[in-house]
N, C-alpha and C positions, 0 to 999 in steps of 0.2 A: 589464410588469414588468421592471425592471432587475437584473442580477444580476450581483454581482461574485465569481467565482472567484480563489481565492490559491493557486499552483501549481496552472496550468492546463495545465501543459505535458509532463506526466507520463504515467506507464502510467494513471491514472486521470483527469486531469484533461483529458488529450483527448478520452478516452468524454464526460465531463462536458458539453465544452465544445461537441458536435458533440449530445448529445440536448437541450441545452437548447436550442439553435439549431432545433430540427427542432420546437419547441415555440411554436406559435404564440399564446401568451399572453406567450411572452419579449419583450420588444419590445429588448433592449440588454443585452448580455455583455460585462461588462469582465475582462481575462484578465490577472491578474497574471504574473510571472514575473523573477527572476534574470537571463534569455536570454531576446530576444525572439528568436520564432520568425520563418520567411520563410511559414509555414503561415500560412492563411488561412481565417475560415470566415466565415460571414454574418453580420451584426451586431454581430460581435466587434471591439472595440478592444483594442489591446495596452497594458499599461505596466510599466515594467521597475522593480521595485523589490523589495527584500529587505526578508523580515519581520522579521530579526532588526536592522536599522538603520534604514532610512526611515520615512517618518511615513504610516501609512494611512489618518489619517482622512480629509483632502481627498480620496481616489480614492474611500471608501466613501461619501461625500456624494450622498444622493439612492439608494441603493440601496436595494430593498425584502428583498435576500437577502444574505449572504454566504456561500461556501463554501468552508469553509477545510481544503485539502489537502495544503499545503506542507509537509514534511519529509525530512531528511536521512538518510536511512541509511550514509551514509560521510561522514568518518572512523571506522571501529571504533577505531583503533590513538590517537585522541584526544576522549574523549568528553566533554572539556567543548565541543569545538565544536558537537557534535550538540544540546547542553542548550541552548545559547543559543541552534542555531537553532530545536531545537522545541519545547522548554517555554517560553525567555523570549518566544521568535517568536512563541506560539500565545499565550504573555499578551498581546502588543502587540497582536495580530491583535483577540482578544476587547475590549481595551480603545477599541480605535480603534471596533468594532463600536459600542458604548456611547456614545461618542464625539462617531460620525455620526449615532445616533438612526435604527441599521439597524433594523428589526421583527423579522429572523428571522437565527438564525445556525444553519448545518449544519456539521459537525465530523467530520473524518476518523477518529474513534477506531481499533481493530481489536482483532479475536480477543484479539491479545498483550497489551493492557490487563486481563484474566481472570487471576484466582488460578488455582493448577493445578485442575485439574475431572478430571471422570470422563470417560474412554471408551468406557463400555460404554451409556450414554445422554445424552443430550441438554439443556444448560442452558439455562436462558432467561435474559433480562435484569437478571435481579437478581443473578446471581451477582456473587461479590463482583470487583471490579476495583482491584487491589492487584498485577495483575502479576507476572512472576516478578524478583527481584533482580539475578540472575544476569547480566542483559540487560539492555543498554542501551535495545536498545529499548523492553521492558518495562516497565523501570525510569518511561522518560519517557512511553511511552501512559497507564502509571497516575495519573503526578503531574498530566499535564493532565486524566485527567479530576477529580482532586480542584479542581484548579482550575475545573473550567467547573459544579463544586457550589456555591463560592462564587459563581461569576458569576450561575448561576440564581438565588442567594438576594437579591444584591443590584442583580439587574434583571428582576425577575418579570415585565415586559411586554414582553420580549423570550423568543420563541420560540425553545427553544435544540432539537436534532437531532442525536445520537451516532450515528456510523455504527458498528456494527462490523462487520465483513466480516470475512470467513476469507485463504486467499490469493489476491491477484488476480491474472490471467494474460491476456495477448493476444498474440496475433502481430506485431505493431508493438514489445512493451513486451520480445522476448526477446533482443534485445544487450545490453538494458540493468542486465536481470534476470541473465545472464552476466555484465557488468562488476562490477555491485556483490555479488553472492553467491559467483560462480565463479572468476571471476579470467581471468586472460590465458593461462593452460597446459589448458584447455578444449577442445582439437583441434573446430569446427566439424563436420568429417568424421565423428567416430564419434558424435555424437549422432544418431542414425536407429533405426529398427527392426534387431534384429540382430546394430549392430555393438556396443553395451555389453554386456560380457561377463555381469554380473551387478548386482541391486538388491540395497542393503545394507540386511536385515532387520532393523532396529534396535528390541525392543522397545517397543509403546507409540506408534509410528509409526501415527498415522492423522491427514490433513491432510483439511480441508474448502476446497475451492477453488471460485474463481468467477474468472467471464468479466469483463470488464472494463467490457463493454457494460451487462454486466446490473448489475451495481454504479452505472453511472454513470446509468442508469434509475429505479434507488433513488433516488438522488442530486434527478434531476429530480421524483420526484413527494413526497419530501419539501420541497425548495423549493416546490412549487407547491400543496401542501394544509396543510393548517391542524392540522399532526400534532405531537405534543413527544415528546421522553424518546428513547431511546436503542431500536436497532434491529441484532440478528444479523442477517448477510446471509452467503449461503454458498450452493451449487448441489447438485446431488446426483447422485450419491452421496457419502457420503464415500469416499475410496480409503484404501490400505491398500499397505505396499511390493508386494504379490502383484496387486494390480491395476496397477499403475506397472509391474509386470514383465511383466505380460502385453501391457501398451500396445507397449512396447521389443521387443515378441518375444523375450525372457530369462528368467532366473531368478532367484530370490533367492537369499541367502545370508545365513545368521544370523548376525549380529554384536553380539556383548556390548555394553550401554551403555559400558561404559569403553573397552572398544576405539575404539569410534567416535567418543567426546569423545575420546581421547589423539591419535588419527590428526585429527582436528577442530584439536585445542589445535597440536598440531606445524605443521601446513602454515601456520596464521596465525601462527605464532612466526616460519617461515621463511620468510616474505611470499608463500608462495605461491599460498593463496588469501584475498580479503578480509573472507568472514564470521568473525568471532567464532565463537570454541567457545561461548559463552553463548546462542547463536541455536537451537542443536541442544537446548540444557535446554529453551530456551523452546518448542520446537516439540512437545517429548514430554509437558511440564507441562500447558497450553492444554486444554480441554475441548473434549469435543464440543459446537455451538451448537444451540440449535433456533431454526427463524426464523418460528416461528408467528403471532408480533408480529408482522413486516413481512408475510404475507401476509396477517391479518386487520385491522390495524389502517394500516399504509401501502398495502395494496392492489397487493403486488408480488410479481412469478413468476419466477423466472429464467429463458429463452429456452434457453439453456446446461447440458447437462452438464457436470459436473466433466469428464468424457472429453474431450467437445469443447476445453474451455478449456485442460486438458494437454497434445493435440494440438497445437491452435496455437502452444503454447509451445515445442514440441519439437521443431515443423517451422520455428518460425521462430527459434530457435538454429541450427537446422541451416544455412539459408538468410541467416542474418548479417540479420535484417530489424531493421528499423526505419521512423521517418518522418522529419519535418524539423522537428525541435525539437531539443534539446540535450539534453535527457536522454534521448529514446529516439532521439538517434543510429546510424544501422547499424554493424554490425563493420567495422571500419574495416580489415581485413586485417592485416598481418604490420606496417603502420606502428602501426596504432593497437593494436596488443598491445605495440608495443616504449614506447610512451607511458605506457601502463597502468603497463610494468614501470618506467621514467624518476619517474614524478609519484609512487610508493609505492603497493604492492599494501595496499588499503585504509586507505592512510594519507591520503588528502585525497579532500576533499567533490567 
């Protein structure tokens, strides 16, 4: 089986790229990317192309899967760059699929593709995915998957595969996760047990995370079984800011929705950090998922607690980690915060 990944180089698309190699029905892994990496894994060839310009179908030729993960979460402070590269991107993506006369196409959707939902239980797959407005990234999880409704209807003999996952997290992916959320004024130092004074209890605050590992394992056994339609994926428990406080060794501290969008809206006004106040609607909007789908019908368990997956995130902010790809680059120290602040806090991709 030949499988070609699109943004393979990512907090996701490395788990992706290392379980399907470990996958001995894979016989060839073509790993797109922007940046070729100096990483290296078995069977994998590189090639460097952008979905939102190059033409994908000669690299798709002859592949029996594609997986398509590529997106942009910066520029917040310009979002029509983000639209072309991931709604026009993930048209060309889909199109080129059609194209090459690939069989099966997997799709990175996520959680934020979901109308606001309930907290107090659990949705499954059919809730509606309309996204919240508010959010760019919302905004474009939801349009594509209106698109990949049309692509189903007018290529029914292609296998299409919606991922939705909750938030993903790895120890490799948390410089990255600090460049593009937190920004360059993030002291590595005080992220530990301890030294954060308090979690901000922001009503309505309950995130469903997973491991990265265990995402990109989804990943592989949707390429490799003969599954369709659209798949929560998330670990468990869900947390709650009093579990997040308890991990930090702290406490919380209640803080009004408008408090924390105003304090949210300020610091991206004065570039000082790069998420959008639109990110914070969108994370209190989002339902709780239930992933009963993916374990009875994909045949998959997460390996990971939410605990674990948080852990690693928090240790490896602390520790400046990364690997050797360009987007999960390590903290580069005191040069690469003055970079950050040089190129605009969340103003380029």
């Amino acid at each position: 089986m030949r499988v070609v990944v699109v943004g393979a180089t990512g907090n996701v698309g490395t788990c992706v790229v290392r379980a399907l190699a470990a996958d001995e029905g894979v016989t060839s892994i073509v790993g797109i990317a922007r940046r070729l990496p100096e990483w290296r894994v078995d069977r994998t060839d590189w090639h460097r192309a952008d979905v939102a310009t190059d033409d994908l179908a000669p690299i798709f030729e002859g592949a029996d899967a594609v997986v398509h993960l590529a997106w942009l979460f910066q520029p917040t402070r310009d979002p029509a760059v983000t639209w072309r590269a991931n709604v026009l991107g993930s048209m060309r993506v889909f199109r080129a699929v059609a194209e090459a006369g690939v069989p099966a196409l997997v799709h990175a959707s996520s959680v934020g593709a979901y109308s606001p939902g309930p907290k107090d239980r659990p949705v499954d797959e059919s809730w509606p995915t309309h996204g919240w407005p508010g959010a760019a990234y919302g905004r474009e999880k939801a349009y594509v998957e209106r698109v990949l409704d049309v692509f189903e209807h007018d290529h029914p003999g292609i296998r299409v595969v919606r991922m939705r996952p909750g938030f993903i997290f790895q120890r490799a992916a948390a410089s990255e996760q600090r460049r593009l959320f937190a920004g360059p004024f993030v002291p590595r130092r005080l992220i530990r047990e301890g030294r954060i004074p308090f979690v901000p209890d922001v009503p309505g605050l309950r995130l469903q995370i997973l491991h990265a590992e265990d995402a990109a394992e989804a990943y592989r056994l949707a390429v490799t079984r003969p599954v369709r339609g659209a798949f929560n994926l998330a670990g468990e428990p869900v947390l709650d800011p009093a579990d997040l406080a308890e991990l930090l060794g702290t406490r919380t501290m209640r803080v009004p929705y408008a408090l924390a969008r105003a304090v949210m809206a300020a610091g991206w006004h004065l570039r000082l950090v790069p998420a959008a106040p639109g990110l914070l609607e969108l994370a209190l909007s989002i339902p709780v998922m239930s992933t009963g789908r993916a374990r009875d019908v994909l045949g998959w368990t997460p390996r990971h607690s939410s605990w674990q997956a948080i852990r690693e995130l928090i240790e490896g902010l602390h520790d400046g980690a990364g690997m050797d790809t360009a987007p999960l680059a390590p903290d580069a120290g005191p040069v690469g915060r003055i970079r950050e602040l040089a190129t605009g806090v969340g103003g380029h991709p």
